[in-house]
C-alpha positions as CSV (number, residue, x, y, z in Angstrom):
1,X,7.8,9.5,-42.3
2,X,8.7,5.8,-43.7
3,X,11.2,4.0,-42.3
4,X,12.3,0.3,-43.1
5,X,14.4,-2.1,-41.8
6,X,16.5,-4.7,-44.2
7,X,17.9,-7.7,-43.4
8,X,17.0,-7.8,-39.8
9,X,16.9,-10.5,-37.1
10,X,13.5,-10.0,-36.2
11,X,12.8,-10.7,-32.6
12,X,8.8,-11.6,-32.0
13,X,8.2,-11.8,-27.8
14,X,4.7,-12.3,-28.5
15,X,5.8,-15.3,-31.4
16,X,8.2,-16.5,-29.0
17,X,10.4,-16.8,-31.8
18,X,12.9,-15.0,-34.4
19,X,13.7,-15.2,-37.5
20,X,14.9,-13.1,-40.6
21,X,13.5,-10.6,-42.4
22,X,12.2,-6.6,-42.8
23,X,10.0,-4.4,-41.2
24,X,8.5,-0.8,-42.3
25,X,7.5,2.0,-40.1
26,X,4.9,4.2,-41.3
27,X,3.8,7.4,-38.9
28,X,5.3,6.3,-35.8
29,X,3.8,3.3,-36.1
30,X,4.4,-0.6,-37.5
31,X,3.1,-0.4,-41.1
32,X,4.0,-4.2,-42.6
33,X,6.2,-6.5,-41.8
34,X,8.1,-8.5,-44.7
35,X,7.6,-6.1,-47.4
36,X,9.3,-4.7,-49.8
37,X,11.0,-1.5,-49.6
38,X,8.7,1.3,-51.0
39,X,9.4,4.7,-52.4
40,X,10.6,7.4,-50.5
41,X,11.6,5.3,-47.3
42,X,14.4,6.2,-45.4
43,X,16.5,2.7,-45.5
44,X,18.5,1.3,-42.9
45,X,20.2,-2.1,-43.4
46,X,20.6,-4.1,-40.7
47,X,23.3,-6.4,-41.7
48,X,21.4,-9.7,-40.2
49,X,21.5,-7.6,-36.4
50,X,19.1,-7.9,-34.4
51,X,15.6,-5.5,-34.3
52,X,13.3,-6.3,-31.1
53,X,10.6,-3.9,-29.4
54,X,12.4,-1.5,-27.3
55,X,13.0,-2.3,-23.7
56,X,9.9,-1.2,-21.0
57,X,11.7,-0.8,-17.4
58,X,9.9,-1.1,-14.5
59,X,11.2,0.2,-11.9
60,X,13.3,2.9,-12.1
61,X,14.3,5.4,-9.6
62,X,14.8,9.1,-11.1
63,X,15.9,11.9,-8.8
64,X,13.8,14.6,-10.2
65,X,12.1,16.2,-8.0
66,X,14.5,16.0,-5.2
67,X,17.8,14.9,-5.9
68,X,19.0,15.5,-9.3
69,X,22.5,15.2,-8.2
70,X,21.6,11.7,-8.8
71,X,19.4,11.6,-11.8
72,X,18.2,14.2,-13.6
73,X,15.2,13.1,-16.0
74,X,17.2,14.5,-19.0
75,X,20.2,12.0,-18.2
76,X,17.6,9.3,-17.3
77,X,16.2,9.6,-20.6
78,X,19.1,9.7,-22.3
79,X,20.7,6.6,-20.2
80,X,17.5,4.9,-21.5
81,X,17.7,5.7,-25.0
82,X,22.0,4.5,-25.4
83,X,20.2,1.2,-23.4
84,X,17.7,0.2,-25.8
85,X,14.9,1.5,-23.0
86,X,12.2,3.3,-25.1
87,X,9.7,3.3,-21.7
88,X,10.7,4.6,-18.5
89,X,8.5,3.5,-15.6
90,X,9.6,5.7,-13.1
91,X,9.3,4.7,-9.3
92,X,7.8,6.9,-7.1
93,X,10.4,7.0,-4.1
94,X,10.8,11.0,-4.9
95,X,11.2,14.0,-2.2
96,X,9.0,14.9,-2.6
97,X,7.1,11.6,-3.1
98,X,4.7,10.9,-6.2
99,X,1.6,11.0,-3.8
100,X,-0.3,13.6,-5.1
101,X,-1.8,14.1,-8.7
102,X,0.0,17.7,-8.3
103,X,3.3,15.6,-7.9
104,X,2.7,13.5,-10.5
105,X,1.6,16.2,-13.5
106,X,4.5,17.7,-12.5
107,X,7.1,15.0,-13.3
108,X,5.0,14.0,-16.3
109,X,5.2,17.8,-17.8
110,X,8.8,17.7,-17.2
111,X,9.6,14.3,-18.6
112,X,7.9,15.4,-21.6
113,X,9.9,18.4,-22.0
114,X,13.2,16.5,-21.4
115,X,13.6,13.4,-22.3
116,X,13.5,11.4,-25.8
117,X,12.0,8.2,-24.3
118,X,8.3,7.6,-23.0
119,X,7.9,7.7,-19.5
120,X,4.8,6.7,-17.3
121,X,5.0,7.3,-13.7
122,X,4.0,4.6,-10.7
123,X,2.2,6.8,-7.7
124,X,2.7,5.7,-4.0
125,X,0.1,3.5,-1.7
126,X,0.3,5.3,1.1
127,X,0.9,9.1,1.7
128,X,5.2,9.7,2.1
129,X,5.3,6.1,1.6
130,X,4.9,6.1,5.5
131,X,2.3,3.5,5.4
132,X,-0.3,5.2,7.5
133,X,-2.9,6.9,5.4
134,X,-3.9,5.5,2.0
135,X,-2.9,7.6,-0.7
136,X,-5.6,9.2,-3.5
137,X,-5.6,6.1,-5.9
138,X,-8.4,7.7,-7.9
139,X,-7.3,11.0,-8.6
140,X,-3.6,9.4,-9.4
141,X,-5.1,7.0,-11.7
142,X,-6.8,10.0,-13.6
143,X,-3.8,12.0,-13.3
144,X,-1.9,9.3,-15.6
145,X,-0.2,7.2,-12.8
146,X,0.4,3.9,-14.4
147,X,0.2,1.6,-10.7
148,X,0.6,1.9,-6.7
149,X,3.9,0.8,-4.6
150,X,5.6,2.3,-1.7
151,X,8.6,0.6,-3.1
152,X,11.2,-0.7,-0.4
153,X,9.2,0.7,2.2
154,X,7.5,-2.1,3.6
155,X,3.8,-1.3,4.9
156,X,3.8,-3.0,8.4
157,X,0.5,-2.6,9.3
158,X,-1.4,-5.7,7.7
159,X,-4.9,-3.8,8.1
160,X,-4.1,-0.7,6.2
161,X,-2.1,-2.5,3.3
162,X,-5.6,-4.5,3.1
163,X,-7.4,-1.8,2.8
164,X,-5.4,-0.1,0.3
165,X,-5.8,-3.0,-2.0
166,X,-9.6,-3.6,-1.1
167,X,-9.8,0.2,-3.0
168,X,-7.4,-0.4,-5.6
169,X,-8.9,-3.6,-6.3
170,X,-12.0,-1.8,-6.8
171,X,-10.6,0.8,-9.5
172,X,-9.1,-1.9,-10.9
173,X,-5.3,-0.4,-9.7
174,X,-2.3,-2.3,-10.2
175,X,-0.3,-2.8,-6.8
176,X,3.7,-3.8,-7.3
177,X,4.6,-5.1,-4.2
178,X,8.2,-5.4,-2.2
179,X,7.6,-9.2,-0.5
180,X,10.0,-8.4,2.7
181,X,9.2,-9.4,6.3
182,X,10.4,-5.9,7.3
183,X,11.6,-7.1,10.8
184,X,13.8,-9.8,9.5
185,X,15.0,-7.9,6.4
186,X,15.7,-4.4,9.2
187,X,19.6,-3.0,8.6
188,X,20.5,-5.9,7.0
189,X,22.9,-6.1,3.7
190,X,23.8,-9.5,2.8
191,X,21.9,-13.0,2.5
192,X,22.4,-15.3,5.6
193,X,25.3,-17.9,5.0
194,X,28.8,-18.6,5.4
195,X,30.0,-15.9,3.4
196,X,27.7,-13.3,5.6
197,X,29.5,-15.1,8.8
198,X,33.3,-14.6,7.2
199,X,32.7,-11.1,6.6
200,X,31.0,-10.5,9.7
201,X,27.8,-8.5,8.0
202,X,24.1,-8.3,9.1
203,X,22.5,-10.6,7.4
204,X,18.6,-11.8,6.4
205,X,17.0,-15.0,5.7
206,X,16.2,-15.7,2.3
207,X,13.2,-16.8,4.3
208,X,12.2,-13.1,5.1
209,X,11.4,-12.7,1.1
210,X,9.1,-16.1,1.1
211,X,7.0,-14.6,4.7
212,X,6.3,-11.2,3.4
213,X,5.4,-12.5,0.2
214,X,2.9,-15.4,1.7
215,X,1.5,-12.2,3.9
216,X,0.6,-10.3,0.9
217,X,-0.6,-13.5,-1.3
218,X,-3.0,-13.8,1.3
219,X,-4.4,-10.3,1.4
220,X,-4.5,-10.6,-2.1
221,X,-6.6,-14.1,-2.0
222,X,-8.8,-11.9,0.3
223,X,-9.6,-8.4,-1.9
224,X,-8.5,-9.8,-5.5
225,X,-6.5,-7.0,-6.4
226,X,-3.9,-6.9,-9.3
227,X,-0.4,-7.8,-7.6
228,X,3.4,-7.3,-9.1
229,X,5.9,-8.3,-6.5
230,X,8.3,-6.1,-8.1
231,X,11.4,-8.6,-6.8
232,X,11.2,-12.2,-6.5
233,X,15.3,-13.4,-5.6
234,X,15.1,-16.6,-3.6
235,X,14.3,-20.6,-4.9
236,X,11.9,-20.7,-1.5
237,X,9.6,-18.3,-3.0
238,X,8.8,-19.9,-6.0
239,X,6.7,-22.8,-4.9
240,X,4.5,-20.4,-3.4
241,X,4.3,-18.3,-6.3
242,X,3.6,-20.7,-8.5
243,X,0.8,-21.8,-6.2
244,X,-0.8,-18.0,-6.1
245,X,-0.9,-18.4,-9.9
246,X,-2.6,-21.7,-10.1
247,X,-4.9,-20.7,-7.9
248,X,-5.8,-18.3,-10.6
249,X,-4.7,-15.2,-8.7
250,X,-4.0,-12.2,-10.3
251,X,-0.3,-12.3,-9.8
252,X,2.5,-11.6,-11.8
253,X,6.2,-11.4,-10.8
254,X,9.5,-9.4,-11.8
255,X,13.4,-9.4,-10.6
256,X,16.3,-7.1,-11.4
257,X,18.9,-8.4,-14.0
258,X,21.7,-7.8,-11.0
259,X,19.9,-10.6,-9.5
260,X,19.9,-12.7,-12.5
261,X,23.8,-11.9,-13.3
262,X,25.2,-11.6,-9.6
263,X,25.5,-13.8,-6.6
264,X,26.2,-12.9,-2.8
265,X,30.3,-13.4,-3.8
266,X,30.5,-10.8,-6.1
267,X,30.4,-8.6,-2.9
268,X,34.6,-9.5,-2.4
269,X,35.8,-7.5,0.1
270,X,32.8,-5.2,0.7
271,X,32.3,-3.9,-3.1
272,X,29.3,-1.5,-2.6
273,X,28.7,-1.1,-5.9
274,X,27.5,-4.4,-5.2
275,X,25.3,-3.7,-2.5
276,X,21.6,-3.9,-2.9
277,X,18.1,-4.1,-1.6
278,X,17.1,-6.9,-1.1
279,X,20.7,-8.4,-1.0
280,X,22.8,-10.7,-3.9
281,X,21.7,-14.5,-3.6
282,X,23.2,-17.4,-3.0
283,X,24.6,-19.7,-6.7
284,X,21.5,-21.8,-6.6
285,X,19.1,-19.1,-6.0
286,X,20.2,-17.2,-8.8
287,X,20.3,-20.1,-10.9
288,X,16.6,-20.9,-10.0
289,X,15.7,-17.6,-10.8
290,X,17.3,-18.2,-14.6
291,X,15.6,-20.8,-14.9
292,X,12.1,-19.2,-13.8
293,X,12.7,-16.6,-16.2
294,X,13.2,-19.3,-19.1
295,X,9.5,-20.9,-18.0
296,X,8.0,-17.9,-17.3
297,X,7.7,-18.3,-14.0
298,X,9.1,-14.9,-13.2
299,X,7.3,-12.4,-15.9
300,X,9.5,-9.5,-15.8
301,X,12.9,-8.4,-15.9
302,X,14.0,-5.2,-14.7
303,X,17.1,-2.6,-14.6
304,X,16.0,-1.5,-10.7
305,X,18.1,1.3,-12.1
306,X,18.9,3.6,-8.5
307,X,21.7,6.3,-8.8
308,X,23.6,6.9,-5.8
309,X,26.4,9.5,-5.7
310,X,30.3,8.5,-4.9
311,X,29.2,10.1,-1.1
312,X,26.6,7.7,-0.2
313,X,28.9,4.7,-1.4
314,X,32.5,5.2,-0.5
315,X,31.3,4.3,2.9
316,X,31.9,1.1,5.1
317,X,29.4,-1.6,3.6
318,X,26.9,-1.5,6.2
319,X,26.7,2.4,5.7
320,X,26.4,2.5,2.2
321,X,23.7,3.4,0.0
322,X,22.1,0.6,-1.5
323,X,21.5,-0.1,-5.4
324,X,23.2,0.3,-8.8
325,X,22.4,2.3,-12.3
326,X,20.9,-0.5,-15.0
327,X,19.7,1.8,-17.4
328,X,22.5,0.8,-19.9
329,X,23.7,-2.2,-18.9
330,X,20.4,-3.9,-18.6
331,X,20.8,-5.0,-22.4
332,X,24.3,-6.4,-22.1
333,X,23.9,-8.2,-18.8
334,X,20.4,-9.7,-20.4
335,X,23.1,-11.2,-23.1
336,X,25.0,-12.9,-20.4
337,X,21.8,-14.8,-19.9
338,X,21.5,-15.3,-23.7
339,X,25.3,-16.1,-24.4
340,X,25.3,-19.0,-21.4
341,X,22.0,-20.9,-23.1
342,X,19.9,-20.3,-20.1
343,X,17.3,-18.1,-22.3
344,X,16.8,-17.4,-25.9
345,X,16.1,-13.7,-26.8
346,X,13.0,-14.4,-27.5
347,X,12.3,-15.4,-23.5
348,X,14.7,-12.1,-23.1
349,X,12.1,-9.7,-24.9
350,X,9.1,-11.1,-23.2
351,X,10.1,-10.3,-19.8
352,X,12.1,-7.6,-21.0
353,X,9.3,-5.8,-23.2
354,X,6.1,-7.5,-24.3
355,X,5.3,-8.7,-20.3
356,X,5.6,-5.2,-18.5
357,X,3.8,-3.5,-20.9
358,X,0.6,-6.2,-21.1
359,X,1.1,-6.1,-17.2
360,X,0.7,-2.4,-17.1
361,X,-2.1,-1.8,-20.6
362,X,0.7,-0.3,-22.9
363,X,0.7,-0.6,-26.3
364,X,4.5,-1.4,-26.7
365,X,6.4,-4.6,-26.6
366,X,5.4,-5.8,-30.0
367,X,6.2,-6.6,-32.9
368,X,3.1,-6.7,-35.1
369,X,1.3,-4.1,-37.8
370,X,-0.6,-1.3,-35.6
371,X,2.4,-1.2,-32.8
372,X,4.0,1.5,-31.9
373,X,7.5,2.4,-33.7
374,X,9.9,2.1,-30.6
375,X,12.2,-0.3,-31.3
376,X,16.1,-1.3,-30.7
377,X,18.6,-2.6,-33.3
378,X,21.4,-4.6,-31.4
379,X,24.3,-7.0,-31.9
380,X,24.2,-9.5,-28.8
381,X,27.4,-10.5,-29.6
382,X,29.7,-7.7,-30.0
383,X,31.9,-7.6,-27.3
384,X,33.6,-4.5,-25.0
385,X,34.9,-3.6,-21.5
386,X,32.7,-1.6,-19.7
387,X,34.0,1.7,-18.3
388,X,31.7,3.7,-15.7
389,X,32.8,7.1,-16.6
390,X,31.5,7.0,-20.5
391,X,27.8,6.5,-19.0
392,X,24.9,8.9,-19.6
393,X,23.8,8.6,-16.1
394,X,24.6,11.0,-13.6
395,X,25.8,9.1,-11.1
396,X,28.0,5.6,-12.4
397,X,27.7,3.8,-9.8
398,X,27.3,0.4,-11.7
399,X,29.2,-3.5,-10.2
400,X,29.7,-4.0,-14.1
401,X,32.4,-1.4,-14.6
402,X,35.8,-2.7,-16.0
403,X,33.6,-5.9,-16.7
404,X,33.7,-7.9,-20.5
405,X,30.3,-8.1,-22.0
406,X,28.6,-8.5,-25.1
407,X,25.8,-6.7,-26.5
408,X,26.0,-3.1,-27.8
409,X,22.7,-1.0,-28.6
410,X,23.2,0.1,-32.5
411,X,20.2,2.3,-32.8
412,X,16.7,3.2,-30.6
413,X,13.4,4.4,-32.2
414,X,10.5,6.0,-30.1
415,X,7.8,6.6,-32.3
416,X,10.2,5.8,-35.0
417,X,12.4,8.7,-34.2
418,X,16.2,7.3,-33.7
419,X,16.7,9.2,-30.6
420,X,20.3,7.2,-30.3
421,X,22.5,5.7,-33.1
422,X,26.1,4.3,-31.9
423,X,28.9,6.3,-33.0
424,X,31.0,4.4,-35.9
């Protein structure tokens, strides 16, 4: 039960820094770091690649229960561990909905059973994510569930979303939050602008992300409840957040890598694959957003992995299901940032890893002695063309297929099990 790594590029989030050297896994577990090789280890040389914590997703949408046409937990763990994902945390936007701690022992049995990753579950707010009735925060917390968000589903009514956090803050709950002033953001699919205009869409305000996310920064000045807006995409709503964090809120912030790699003109001539919620950017915006990430600003990035089958988008744009898989692109796209000298890996694995997991009291993300074994050995610069149809997810609906990239997953550990190794 002794693993250990040679010649590695060791990437430390928590450092903030990387640097050469080895690493030995005893029990599942990180034994020592810089030490020899003992006895009896099973040895794998790294070859100067690179060996960081494994990724921790938040946010991603499974289909089990419900619609495992889409995603099936199996190929959702199995997406995650040819990614480099060695945590799963698994929205709630289920049919049915995780709103009950029946619900949610139920995926978490299954998951279990089926898949070689971890994965913790997120539990609604409200009951259906209808916004109307408060769901049961207590028993979900007992039940395992991880934090509280009706997702895309914006709660309208101000008084009940106060409520729910004036109990959550209380059990000391973790709310992610979707800032979106629901009226403005209502059947649109594209960011206000001249491009919206040319191709005649429904469009939104970036200023609809910056409203709904003052509204919630004040109910959250007003209970003090643990808040994750789980997108932030637009340069207006940074001042503010910023602000909310001064002001010593309790506040932390995430955004999909599809925002951080994407912008609105990637959409061409009505690419659905490209076609998400909220919508692709404007240049500056996503640059801002880069930049954020570099500073910490923005603590967290995320696959927003959400399988749609070929049905729900070979439709006209407007119609069409929104979202894309991330699962195993996540790493690549990351190394877009990486290879363009916006962020070092370093910055990469903290909001990547080390941040989700502090945000939601895991122990992974790290790369010290007493962390968990679940780690991913990578080379960010070997280069290939993406090709949709040799994914592990069941539905391949990704806006990087036939794209170049760089950054191949060589090998995962959970627990320090390799539950993937790449093929030659």
């Amino acid at each position: 039960m002794m693993t250990w790594f040679g010649n590695a590029r060791l990437i430390d989030p928590e450092a903030g820094a990387e640097r050469n050297g080895t690493l030995l896994l005893r029990e599942g577990v990180i034994a020592e770091i810089d030490a020899p090789c003992p006895d009896g280890a099973e040895v794998v040389e790294c070859k100067g690649k690179c060996l960081a914590p494994g990724i921790v997703d938040m946010g991603v949408q499974v289909g089990e229960p419900g619609a495992q046409h889409k995603e099936s937990l199996r190929t959702a763990g199995l997406a995650a561990a040819k990614g480099g994902v060695t945590t799963i945390i698994m929205r709630p936007d289920t049919v049915p909905a995780i709103d009950t701690p029946e619900v949610l022992e139920y995926v978490t049995r299954r998951a279990a059973a089926r898949t070689p990753v971890n994965i913790r579950a997120m539990a609604t707010l409200t009951r259906g994510r209808e916004g109307r009735e408060m769901a049961e925060i207590g028993f979900l917390m007992d039940a395992g569930a991880v934090a509280f968000t009706d997702g895309d589903h914006v709660t309208a009514d101000t008084r009940i979303l106060a409520r729910c956090m004036s109990y959550a803050k209380g059990l000391g709950a973790l709310i992610v939050g979707h800032p979106q002033d629901q009226g403005l953001s209502r059947g649109a699919c594209v960011t206000s602008g001249k491009f919206a205009s040319l191709r005649g869409l429904p469009a939104v305000s970036p200023m609809a992300e910056r409203m709904g996310f003052d509204r919630d920064m004040g109910l959250v000045e007003m209970t003090g409840v643990r808040y994750h807006a789980d997108q932030i995409t637009c340069a207006r709503t940074l001042p503010a957040l910023e602000r909310a964090k001064a002001n010593g809120l309790d506040v932390t912030a995430g955004i999909s890598i599809h925002h951080l790699t994407l912008n609105e003109l990637d959409v061409g001539d009505y690419r659905t694959f490209f076609k998400f919620t909220p919508p692709l950017r404007h240049e500056d915006d996503r640059r801002a957003m880069v930049e954020a990430v570099a500073t910490g600003l923005i603590d967290i990035i995320c696959s927003m992995h959400t399988p749609q089958d070929e049905e729900s988008k070979r439709l006209p744009f407007e119609e069409a299901a929104a979202g894309a898989v991330g699962l195993e692109t996540l790493l690549p796209a990351a190394m877009r940032l990486y290879h363009s000298g916006g962020v070092s890996l370093p910055q990469i694995w903290r909001a990547m890893s080390l941040n989700p997991a502090r945000r939601l009291g895991l122990p992974a993300g790290r790369l010290s002695v007493g962390a968990p074994g679940d780690l991913v050995l990578f080379d960010p610069d070997a280069p290939f063309v993406l090709d949709r149809f040799t994914l592990q997810s069941k539905s391949r609906n990704t806006p990087f297929d036939g794209a170049r990239m760089e950054g191949r997953v060589l090998a995962t550990y959970v627990g320090g099990v390799c539950v993937h190794r790449q093929e030659g």
